[in-house]
N, C-alpha and C positions, 0 to 999 in steps of 0.2 A: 152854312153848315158849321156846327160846332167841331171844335178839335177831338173832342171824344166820339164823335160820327165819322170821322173822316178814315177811310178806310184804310187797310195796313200800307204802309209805304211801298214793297215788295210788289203786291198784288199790284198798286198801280205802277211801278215801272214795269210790272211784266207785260203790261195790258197796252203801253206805250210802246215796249220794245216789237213787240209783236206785227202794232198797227206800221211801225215801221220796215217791216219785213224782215228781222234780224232772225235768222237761221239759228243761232245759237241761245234766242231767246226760247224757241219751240223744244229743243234740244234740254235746258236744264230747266222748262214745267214737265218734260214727258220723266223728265230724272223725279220730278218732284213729285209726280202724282199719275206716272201710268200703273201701279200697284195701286192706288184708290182705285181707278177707272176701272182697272179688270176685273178688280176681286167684286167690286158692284154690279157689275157686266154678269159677271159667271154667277153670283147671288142670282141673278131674276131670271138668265138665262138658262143654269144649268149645265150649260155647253163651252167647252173651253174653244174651240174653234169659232162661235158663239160671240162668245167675250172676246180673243181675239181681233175681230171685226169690228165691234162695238168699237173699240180700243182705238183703234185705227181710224173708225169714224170721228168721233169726238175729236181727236188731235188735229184730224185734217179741216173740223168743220171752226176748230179754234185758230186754226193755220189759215185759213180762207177767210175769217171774218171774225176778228179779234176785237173789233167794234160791238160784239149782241153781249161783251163781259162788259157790264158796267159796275165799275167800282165803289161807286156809290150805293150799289143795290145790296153791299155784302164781300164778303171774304171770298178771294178767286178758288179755293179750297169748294167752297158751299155750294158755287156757280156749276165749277166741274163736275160735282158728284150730281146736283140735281140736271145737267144735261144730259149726265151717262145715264141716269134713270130714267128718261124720256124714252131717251133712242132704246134701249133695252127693253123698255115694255111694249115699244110700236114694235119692234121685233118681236116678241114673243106674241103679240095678238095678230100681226099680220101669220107668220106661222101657224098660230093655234087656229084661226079663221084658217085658213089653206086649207086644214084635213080637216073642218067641220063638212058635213053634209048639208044641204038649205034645209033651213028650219029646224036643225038641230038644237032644238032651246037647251036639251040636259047639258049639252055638249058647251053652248053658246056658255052657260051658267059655269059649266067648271072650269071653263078657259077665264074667265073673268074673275073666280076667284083663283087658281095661280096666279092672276095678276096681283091682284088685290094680297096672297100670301108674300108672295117674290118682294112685292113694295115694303112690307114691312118688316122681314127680315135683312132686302138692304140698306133700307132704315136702321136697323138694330145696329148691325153691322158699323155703319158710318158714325152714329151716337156712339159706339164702345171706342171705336178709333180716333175719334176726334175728339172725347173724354180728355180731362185734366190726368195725368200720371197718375196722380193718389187716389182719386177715384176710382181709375180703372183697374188698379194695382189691388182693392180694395175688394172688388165685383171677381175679380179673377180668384183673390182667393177664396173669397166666400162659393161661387158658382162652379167653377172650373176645379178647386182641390178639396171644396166640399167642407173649404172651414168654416167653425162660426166667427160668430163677433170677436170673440174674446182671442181666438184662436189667429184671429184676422190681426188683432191689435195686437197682438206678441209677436207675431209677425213681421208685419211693419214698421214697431217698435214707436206705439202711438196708443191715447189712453182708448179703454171702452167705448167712453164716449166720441171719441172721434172716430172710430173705428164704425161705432152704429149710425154716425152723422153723416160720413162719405158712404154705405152701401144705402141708408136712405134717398140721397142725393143723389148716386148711380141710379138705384131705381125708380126714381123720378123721372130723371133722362130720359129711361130704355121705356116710360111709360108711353113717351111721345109720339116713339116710332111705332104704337099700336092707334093710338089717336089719331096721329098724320096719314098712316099707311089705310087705316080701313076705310079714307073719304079718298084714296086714291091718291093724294098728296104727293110728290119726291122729296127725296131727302134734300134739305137745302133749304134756300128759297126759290123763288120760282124764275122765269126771264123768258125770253123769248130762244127760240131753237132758230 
């Protein structure tokens, strides 16, 4: 494996402290990423008691078997968040299946696009968060306060042109999570659950 492959140093001692049961390793990833995990949760869920659960699941199924994060595969960031999208959409179809009626095909079809919607704005979601600063600093002001380019770039205190090169480059990104989400994709890479 080259040195540029090799995955963050962090992610693999977390992945070591783990496999050796250190209590305190569990303790500063849940510091490091139960905010990912919920707000992904509640994204596809909806339901804060919901996401909750989720929450709780994911940590305990990282606590139980800290062997399915393999370091190699990618950023323990990437791992986490496309696990929490797993479990959150097998919840929300075991649920949405529950109140279907048999042979509900209307019913069958709209439950599958919430899923199909929920995937891609936790997708969104994740791409805006795990965004470069200037990027997202970038997208924020243009989307969220409604400036333009120029307005973007006085702002930031950064020319035009880099001002139109970062909201290109955001929406590039945030293009992905329509790409990824509408083949049903999670955010992240994939792994086994």
């Amino acid at each position: 494996m080259a040195a540029k492959d090799a995955p963050p140093r962090w992610d693999r001692k977390m992945q070591q402290r783990l496999a050796r049961g250190e209590a305190a390793a569990l303790g500063e990833l849940y510091d490091r990423f139960a905010s990912l995990v919920h707000g992904l949760a509640h994204r596809v869920l909806g339901d804060e008691r919901a996401a909750d659960s989720i929450t709780r699941e994911v940590f305990a199924h990282v606590w139980e078997d800290p062997e399915s994060y393999d370091p190699r595969q990618g950023p323990l960031r990437s791992w986490m968040a496309a696990l929490t999208h797993r479990l959150a959409v097998r919840r929300l179809r075991a649920t949405g299946a529950a109140t279907l009626a048999d042979g509900d095909e209307g019913g069958a079809q709209e439950l599958e696009r919430r899923v199909r919607s929920a995937s891609v704005a936790a997708r969104a979601d994740y791409i805006v968060t795990s965004m470069p600063v200037p990027l997202r600093a970038a997208l924020e002001r243009a989307y969220f306060r409604r400036r333009d380019y120029r307005q973007t770039a006085a702002d930031l205190g950064i020319t035009e042109e880099e001002a139109r090169r970062r909201l290109r480059l955001g929406l590039q990104l945030l293009a992905t999570a329509h790409d990824t989400g509408s083949s049903g994709g999670p955010p992240g890479h994939g792994g086994a659950v």
